[in-house]
C-alpha positions in Angstrom: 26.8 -34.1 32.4 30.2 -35.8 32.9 30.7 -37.7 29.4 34.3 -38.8 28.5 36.0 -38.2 25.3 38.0 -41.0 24.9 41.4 -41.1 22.6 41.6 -36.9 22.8 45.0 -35.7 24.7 44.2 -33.5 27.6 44.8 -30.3 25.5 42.5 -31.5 23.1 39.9 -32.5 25.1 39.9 -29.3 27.2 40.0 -27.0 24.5 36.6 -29.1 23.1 34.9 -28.8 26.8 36.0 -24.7 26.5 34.7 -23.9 23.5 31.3 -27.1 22.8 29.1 -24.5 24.8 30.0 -21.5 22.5 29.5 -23.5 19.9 26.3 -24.6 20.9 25.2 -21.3 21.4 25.8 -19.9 18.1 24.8 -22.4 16.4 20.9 -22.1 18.0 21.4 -18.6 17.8 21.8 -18.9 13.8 18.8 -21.3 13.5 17.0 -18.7 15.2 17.8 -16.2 13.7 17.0 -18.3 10.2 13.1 -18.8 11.6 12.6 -15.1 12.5 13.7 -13.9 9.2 11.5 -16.9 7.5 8.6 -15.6 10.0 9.3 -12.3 8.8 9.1 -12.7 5.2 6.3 -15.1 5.3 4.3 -12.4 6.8 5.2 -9.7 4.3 4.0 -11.4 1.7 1.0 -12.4 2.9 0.4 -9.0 3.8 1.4 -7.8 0.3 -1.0 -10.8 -0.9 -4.0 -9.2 0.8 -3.6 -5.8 0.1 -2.9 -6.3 -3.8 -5.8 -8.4 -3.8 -8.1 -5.7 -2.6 -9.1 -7.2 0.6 -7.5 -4.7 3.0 -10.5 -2.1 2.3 -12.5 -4.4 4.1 -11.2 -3.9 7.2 -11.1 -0.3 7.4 
């Protein structure tokens, strides 16, 4: 993907094609991470939801 960056100086602009894919990477990291831990949690307490409620004892 060649895609120009126009009115950047050449330090500029290489220092923004360096770092864009680190960038990039932590920033899907860190919405990942954010849905796991949402995932997480959602299942904990649906887990505490059943067994407080009693229902767990049917399953055993």
């Amino acid at each position: 993907m060649n895609v120009q960056l126009p009115n950047l100086s050449t330090p500029t602009r290489e220092t923004l094609e360096k770092y864009i894919p680190v960038l990039l990477a932590i920033g899907v990291a860190w919405l990942l991470a954010r849905g796991l831990k949402k995932v997480f949690w959602t299942a904990f307490g649906m887990y505490w939801a059943i067994h407080a409620s009693g229902m767990s004892h049917f399953w055993r």
